[in-house]
C-alpha positions in Angstrom: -32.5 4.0 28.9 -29.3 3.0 30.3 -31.3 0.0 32.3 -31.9 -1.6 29.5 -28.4 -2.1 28.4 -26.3 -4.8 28.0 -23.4 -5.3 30.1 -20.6 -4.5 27.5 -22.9 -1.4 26.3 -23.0 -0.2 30.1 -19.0 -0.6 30.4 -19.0 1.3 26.7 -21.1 4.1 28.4 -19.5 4.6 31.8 -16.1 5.0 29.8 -17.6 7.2 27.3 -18.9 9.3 30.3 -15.7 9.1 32.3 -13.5 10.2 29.1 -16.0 13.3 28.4 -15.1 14.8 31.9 -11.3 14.9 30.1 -12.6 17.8 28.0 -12.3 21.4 29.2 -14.2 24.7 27.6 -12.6 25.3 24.4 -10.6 22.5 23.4 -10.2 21.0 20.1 -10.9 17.1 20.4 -11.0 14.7 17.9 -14.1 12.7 17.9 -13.4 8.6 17.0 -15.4 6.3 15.2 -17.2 3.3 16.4 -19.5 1.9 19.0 -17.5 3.2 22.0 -17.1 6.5 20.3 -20.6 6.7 19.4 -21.0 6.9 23.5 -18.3 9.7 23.6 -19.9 11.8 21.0 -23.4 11.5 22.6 -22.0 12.2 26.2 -20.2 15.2 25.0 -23.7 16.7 22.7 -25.4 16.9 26.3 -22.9 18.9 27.6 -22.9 21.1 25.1 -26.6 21.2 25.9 -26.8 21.1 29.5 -23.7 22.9 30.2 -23.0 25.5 27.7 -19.9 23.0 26.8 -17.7 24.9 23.8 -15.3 22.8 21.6 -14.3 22.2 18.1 -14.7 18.5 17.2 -12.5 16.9 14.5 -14.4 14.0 13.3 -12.6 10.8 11.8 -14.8 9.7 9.3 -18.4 10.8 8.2 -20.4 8.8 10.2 -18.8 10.3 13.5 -19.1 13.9 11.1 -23.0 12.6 11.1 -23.7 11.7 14.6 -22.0 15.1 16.0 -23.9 17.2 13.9 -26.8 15.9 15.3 -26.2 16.1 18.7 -24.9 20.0 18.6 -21.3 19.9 18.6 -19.4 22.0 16.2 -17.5 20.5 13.9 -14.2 21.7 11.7 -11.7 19.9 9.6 -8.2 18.7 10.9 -7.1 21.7 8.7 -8.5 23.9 10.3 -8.2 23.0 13.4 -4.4 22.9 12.7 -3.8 20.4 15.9 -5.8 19.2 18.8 -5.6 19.4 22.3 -7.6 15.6 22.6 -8.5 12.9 20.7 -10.5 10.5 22.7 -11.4 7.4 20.6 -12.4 3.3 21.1 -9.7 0.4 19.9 -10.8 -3.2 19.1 -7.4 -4.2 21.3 -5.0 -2.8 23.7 -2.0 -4.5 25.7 -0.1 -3.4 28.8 2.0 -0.7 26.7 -1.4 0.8 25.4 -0.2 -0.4 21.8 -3.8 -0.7 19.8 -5.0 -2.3 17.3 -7.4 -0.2 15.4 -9.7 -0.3 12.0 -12.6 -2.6 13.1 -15.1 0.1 11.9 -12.8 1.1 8.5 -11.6 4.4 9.8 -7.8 3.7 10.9 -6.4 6.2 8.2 -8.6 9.2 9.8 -8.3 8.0 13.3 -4.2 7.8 13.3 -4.0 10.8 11.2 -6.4 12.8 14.0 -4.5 11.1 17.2 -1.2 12.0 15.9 -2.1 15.3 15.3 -3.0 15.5 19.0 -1.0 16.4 22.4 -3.0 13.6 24.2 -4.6 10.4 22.7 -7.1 8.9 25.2 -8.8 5.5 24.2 -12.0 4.3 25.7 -12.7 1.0 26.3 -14.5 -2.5 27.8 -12.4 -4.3 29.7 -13.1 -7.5 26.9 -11.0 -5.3 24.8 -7.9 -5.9 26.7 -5.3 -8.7 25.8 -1.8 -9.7 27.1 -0.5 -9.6 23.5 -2.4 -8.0 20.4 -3.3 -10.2 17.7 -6.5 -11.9 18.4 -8.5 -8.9 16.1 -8.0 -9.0 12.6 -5.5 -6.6 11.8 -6.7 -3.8 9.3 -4.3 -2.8 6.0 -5.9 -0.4 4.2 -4.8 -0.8 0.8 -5.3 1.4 -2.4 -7.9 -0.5 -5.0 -5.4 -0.5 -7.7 -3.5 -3.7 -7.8 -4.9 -4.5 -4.6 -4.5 -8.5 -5.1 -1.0 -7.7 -5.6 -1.0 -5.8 -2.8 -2.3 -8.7 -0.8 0.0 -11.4 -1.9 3.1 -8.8 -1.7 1.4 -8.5 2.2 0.9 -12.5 2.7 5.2 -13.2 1.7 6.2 -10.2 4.3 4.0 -12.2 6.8 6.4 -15.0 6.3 9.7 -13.3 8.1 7.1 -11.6 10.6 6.9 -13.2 14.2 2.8 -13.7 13.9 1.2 -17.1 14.5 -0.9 -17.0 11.5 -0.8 -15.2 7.8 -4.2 -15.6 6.6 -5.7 -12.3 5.0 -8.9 -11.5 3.7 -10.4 -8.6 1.5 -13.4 -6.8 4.0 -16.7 -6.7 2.3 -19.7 -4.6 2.5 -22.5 -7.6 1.1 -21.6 -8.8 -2.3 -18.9 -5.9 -3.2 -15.5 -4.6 -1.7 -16.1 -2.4 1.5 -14.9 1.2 0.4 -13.2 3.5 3.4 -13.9 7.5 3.4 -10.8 7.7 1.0 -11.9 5.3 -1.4 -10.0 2.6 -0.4 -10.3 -0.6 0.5 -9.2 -3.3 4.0 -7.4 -6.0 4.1 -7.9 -8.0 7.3 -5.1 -9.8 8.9 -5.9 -12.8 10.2 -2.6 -13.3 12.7 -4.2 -14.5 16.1 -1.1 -13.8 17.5 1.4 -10.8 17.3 5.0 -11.3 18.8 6.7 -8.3 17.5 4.1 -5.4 16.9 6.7 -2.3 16.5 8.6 -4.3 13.7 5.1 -5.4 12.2 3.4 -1.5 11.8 7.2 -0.3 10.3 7.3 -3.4 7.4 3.6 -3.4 6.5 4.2 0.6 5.4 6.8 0.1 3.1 5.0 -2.0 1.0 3.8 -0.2 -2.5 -0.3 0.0 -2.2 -0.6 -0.1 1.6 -1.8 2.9 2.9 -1.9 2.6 6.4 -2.3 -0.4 9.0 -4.3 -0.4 12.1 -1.8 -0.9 14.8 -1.6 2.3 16.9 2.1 2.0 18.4 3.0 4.7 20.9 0.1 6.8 20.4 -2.1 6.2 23.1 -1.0 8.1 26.4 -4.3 6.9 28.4 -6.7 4.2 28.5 -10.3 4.4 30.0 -11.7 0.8 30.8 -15.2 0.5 31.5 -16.8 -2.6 33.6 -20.6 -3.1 33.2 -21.1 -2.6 37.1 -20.5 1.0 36.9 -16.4 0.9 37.6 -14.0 2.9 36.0 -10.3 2.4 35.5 -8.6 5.6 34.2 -4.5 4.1 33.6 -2.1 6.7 32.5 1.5 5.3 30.9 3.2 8.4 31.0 2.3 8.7 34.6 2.2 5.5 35.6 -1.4 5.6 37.4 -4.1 3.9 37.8 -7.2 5.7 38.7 -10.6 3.9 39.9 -13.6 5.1 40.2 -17.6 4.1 39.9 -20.1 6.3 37.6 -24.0 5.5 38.7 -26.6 5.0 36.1 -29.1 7.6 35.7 -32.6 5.6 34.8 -34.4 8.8 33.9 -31.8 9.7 31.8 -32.8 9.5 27.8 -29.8 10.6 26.4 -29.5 7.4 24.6 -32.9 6.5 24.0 -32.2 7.0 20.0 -28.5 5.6 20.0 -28.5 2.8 17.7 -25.2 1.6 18.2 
């Protein structure tokens, strides 16, 4: 029952809620991964429920592919959807610019694959997740598993020219062993608290041999959805320059998310 949630949770839902209205009869969205996302996917299953709501969902990793499934909404591949009208996914950070930083839950590769490959990207949000200049999160490198030590040091002397306050990395672990990504892979976790130059940072992290793919998301996002726990809405457009507010109510009788265990 939505009265029984937390404040960040409530913010998580409204702009979960708020994003779903974004997506029109027979789109192709790509569904994100995460907590936030979690919200989206559930919001969007009832109106494919209640509303006869048709679209094609292209999932960024399996436990999004997972959760969809269950709630009724069709899923296809990225290959066959060819390219999406939406992506609507959660970010750990975002600044002024909408630059994000991206990866908490392991799924950056997916995720900028799926928003690239779509005419809007549209994040959702709690305001906590907003910051002046990105940094503060860990920033995810996902790294192949060959070498990957190598790969970290070659990573730890880049970090030396970068403009970043601090060059500590760390390999992400599921319990005892390496945490493994959908491709196999494996995360390492910046530890830079502060980022001064996040353009440069996303080009020099690629050309290094084993990364993959790092989580900073720079001119991607077009729109941002930021969720307060009272119910308010902001809805802030970059291309357009807007800022849209509005106030969602909770519904108490409502048990769409009386099984959510995000």
């Amino acid at each position: 029952m939505t009265g029984e949630l937390s404040p960040i949770d409530k913010a998580k839902f409204v702009a979960a809620k708020r994003a779903a209205e974004m997506v029109e009869d027979g789109m192709r969205v790509g569904l994100g991964t995460g907590s936030t996302a979690a919200w989206l996917v559930r919001c969007l299953g009832e109106m494919v429920r209640s509303e006869g709501l048709r679209i094609k969902g292209v999932p960024t990793s399996t436990r999004t592919a997972e959760l969809a499934r269950e709630v009724g909404i069709d899923i296809i591949s990225l290959d066959e959807a060819k390219w999406l009208d939406l992506t609507i996914d959660g970010a750990d950070e975002f600044d002024g610019d909408l630059n994000l930083i991206k990866g908490g839950g392991g799924a950056l590769l997916q995720e900028k694959i799926v928003a690239t490959a779509s005419d809007r990207m549209v994040v959702i949000a709690d305001k906590a997740k907003e910051v002046e200049t990105l940094g503060a999160f860990p920033l995810p490198v996902e790294v192949i598993p060959f070498g990957w030590q190598t790969t970290q040091a070659l990573v730890e002397e880049t970090l030396v020219a970068m403009n970043v306050m601090g060059r500590k990395t760390t390999l992400r672990m599921n319990g005892d062993a390496a945490f493994v990504t959908d491709e196999g892979n494996h995360i390492l976790d910046l530890h830079l608290n502060r980022i001064g130059n996040a353009r440069q940072l996303a080009l020099v992290m690629n050309q290094i041999p084993g990364v993959v793919e790092n989580g900073l998301f720079i001119d991607i996002c077009d729109t941002v959805v930021v969720g307060y726990g009272d119910g308010k809405v902001e809805v802030r457009d970059i291309n357009e320059g807007t800022i849209e507010t509005d106030r969602l109510e909770f519904m108490e009788s409502d048990n769409l998310f009386a099984d959510l265990g995000d």
